[in-house]
PyMOL CGO cylinders between C-alpha atoms (Angstrom):
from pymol import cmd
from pymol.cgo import CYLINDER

trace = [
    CYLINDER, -0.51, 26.23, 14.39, -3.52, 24.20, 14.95, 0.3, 1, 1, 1, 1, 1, 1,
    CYLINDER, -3.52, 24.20, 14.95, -2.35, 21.25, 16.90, 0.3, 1, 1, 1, 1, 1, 1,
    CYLINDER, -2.35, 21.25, 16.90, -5.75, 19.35, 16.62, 0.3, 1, 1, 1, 1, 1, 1,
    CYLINDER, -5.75, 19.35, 16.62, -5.93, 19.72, 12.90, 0.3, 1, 1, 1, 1, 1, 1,
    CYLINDER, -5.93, 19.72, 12.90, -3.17, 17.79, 11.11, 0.3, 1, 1, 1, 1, 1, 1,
    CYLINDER, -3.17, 17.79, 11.11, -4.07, 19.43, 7.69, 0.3, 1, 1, 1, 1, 1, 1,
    CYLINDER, -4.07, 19.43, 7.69, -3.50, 22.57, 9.64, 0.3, 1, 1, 1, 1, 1, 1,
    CYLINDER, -3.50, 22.57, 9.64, 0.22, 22.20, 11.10, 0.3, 1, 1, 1, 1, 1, 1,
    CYLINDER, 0.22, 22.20, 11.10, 3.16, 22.47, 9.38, 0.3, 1, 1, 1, 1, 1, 1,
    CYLINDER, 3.16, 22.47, 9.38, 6.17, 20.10, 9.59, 0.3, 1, 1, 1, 1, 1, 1,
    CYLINDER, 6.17, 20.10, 9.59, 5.11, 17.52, 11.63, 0.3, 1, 1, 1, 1, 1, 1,
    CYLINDER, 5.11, 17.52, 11.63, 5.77, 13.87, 10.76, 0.3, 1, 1, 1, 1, 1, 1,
    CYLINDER, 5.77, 13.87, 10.76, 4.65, 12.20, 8.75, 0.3, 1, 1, 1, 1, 1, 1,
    CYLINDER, 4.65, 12.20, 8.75, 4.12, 14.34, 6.00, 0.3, 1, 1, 1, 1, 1, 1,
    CYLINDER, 4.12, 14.34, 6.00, 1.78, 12.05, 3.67, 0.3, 1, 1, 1, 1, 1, 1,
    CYLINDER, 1.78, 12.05, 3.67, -1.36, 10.18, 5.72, 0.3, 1, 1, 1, 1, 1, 1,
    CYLINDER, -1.36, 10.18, 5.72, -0.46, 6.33, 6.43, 0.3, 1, 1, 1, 1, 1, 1,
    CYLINDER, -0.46, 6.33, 6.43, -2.53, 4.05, 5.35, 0.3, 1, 1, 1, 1, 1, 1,
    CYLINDER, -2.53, 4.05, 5.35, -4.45, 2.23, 8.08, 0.3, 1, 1, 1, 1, 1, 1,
    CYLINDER, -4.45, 2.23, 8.08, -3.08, -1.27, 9.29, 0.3, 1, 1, 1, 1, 1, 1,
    CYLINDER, -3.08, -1.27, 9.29, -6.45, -3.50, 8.33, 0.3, 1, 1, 1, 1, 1, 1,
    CYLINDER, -6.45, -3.50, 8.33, -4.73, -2.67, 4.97, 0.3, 1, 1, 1, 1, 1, 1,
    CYLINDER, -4.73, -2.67, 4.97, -2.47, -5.58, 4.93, 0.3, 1, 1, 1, 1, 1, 1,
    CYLINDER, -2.47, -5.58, 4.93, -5.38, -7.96, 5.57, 0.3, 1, 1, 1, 1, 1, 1,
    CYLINDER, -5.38, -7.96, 5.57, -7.20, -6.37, 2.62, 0.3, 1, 1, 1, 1, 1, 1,
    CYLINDER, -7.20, -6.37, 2.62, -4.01, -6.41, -0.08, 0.3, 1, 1, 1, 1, 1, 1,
    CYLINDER, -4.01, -6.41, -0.08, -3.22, -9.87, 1.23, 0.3, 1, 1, 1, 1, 1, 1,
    CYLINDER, -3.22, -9.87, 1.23, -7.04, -10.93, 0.27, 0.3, 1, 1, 1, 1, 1, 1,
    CYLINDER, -7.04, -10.93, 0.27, -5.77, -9.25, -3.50, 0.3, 1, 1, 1, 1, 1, 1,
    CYLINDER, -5.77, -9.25, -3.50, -2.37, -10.79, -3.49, 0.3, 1, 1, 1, 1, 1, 1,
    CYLINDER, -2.37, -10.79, -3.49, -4.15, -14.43, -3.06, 0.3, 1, 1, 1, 1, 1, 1,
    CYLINDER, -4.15, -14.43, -3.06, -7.12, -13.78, -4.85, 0.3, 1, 1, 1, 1, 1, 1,
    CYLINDER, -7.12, -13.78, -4.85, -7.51, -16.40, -7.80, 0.3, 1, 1, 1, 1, 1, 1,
    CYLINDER, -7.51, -16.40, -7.80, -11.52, -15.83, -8.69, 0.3, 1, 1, 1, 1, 1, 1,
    CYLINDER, -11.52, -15.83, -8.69, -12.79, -13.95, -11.82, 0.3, 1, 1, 1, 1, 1, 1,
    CYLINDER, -12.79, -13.95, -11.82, -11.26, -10.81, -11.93, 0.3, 1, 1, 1, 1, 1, 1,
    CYLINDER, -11.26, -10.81, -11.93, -14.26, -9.14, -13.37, 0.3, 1, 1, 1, 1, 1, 1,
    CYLINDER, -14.26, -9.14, -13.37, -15.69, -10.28, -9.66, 0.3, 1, 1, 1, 1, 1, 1,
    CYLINDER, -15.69, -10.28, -9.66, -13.16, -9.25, -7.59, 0.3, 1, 1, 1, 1, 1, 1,
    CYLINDER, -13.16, -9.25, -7.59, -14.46, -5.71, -6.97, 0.3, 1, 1, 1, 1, 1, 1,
    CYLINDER, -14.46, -5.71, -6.97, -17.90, -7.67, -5.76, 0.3, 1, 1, 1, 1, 1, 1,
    CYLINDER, -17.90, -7.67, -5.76, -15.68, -10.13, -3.27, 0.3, 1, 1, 1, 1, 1, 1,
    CYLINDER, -15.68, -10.13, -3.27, -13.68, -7.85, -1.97, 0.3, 1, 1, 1, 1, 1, 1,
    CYLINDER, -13.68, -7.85, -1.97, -17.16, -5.24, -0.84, 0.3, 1, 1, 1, 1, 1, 1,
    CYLINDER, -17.16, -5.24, -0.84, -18.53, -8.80, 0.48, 0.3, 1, 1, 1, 1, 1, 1,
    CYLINDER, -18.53, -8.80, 0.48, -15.43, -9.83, 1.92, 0.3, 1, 1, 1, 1, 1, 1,
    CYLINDER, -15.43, -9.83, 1.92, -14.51, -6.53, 3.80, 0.3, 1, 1, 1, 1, 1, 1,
    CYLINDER, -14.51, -6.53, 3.80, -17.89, -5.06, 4.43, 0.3, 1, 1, 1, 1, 1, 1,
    CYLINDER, -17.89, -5.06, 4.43, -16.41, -2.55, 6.83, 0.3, 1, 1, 1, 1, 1, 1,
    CYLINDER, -16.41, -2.55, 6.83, -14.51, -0.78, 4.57, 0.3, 1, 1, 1, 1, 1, 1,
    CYLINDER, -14.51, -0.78, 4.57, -16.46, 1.51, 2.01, 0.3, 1, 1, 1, 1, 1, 1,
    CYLINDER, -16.46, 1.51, 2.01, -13.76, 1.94, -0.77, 0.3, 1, 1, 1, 1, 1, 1,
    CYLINDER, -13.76, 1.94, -0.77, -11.60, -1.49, -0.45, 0.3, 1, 1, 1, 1, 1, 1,
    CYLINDER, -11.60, -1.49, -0.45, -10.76, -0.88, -4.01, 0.3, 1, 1, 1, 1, 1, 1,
    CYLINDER, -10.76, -0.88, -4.01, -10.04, 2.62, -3.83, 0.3, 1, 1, 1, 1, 1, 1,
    CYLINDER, -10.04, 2.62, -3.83, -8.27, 2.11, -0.67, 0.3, 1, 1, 1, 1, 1, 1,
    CYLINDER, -8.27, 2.11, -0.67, -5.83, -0.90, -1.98, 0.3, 1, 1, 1, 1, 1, 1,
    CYLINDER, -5.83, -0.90, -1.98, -5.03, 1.81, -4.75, 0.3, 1, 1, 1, 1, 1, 1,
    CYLINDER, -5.03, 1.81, -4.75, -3.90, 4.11, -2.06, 0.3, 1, 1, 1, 1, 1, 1,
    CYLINDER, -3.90, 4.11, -2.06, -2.01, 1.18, -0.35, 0.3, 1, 1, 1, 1, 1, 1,
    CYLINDER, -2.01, 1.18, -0.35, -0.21, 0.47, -3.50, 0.3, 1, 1, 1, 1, 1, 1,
    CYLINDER, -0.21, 0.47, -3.50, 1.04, 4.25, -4.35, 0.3, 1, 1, 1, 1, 1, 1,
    CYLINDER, 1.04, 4.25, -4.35, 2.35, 4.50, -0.92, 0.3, 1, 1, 1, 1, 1, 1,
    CYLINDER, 2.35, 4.50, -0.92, 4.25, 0.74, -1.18, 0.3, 1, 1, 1, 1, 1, 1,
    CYLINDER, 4.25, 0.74, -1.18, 5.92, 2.42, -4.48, 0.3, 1, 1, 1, 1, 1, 1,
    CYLINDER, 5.92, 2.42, -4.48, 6.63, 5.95, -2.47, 0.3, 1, 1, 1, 1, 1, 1,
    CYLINDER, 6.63, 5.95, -2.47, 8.19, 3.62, 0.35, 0.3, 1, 1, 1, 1, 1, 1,
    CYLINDER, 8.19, 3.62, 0.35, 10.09, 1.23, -2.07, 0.3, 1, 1, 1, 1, 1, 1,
    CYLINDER, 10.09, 1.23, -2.07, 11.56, 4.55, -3.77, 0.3, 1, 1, 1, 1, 1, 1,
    CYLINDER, 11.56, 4.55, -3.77, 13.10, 5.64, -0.35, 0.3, 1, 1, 1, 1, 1, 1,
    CYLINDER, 13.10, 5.64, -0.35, 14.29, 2.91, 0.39, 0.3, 1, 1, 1, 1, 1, 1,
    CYLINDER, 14.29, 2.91, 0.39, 15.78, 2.15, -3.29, 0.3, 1, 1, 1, 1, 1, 1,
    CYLINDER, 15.78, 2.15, -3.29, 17.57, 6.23, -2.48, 0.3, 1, 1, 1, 1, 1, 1,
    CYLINDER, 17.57, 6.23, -2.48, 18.92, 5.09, 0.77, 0.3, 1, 1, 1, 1, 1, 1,
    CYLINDER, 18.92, 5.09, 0.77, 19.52, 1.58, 0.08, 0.3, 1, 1, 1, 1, 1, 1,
    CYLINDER, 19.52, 1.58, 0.08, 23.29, 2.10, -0.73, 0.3, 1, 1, 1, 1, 1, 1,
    CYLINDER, 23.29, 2.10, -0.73, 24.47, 4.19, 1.48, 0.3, 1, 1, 1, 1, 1, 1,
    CYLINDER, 24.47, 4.19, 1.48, 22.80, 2.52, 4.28, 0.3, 1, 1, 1, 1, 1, 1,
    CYLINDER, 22.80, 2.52, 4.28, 23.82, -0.97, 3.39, 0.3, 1, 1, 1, 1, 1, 1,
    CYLINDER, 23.82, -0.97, 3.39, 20.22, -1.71, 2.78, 0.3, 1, 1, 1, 1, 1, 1,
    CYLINDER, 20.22, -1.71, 2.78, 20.42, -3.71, -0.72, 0.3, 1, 1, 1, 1, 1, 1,
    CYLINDER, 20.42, -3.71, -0.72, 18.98, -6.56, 0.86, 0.3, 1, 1, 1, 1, 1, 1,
    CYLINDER, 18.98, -6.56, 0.86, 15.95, -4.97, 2.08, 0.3, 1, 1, 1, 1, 1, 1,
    CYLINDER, 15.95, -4.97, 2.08, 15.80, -3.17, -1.66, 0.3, 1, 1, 1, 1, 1, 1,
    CYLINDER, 15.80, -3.17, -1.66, 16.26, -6.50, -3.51, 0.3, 1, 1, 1, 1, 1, 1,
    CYLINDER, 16.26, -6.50, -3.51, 13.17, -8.23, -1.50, 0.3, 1, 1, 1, 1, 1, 1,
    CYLINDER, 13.17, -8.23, -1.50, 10.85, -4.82, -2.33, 0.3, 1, 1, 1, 1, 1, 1,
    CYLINDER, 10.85, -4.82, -2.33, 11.68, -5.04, -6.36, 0.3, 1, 1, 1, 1, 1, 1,
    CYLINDER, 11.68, -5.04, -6.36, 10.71, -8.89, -5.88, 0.3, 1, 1, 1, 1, 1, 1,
    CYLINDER, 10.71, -8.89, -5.88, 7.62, -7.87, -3.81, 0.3, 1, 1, 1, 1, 1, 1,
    CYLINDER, 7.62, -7.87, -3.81, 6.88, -5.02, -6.26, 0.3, 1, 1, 1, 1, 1, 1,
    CYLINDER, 6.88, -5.02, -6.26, 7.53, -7.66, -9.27, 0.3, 1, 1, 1, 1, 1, 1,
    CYLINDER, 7.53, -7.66, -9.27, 4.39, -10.28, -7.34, 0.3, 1, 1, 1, 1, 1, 1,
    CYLINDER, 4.39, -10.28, -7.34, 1.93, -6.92, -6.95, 0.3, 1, 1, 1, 1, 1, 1,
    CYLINDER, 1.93, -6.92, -6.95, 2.07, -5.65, -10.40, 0.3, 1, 1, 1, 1, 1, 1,
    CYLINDER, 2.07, -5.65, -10.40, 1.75, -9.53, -11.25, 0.3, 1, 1, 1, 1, 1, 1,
    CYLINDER, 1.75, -9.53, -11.25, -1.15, -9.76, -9.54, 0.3, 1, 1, 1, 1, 1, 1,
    CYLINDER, -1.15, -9.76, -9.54, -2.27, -6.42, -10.84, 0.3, 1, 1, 1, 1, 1, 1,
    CYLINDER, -2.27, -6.42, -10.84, -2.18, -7.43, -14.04, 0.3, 1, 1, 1, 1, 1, 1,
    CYLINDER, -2.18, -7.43, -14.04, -4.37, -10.47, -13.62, 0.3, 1, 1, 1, 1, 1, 1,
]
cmd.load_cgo(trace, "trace")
């Protein structure tokens, strides 16, 4: 075991990389965007010059909201959590929305 290297020890949590916090800030910039989608790959570079891939990265952020909202839809029952799986579906239902757009 490698304890420095992540990629390098085994069975430590988590086992998939999380995506960064600043995320939110960039997928709530595509959840509210209402400009020319043909643009938006230009706004968000200018909007979030930091961040080299925003699009690639929002892509990332969105396949690892649908690996969360499957967990959550598995345990939802058992754990009393319908609630919590009800307001992902709706939140799921706005992204691919937006997606679409």
């Amino acid at each position: 075991l490698l304890r420095d290297d992540p990629t390098q020890t085994a069975a430590l949590f988590p086992t998939f990389m999380l995506p960064r916090a600043c995320m939110g800030i960039v997928c709530q910039f595509f959840l509210q965007y209402n400009g020319d989608p043909a643009l938006f790959r230009r706004e968000i570079s200018k909007r979030f010059p930091c961040c080299v891939q925003p699009v690639e990265d929002l892509r990332m952020a969105f396949l690892f909201w649908e690996d969360l909202r499957r967990c959550v839809n598995t345990i939802a029952e058992p754990l009393e959590a319908t609630e919590l799986a009800k307001d992902m579906e709706l939140a799921s239902a706005l992204l691919v929305q937006q997606q679409q757009r």
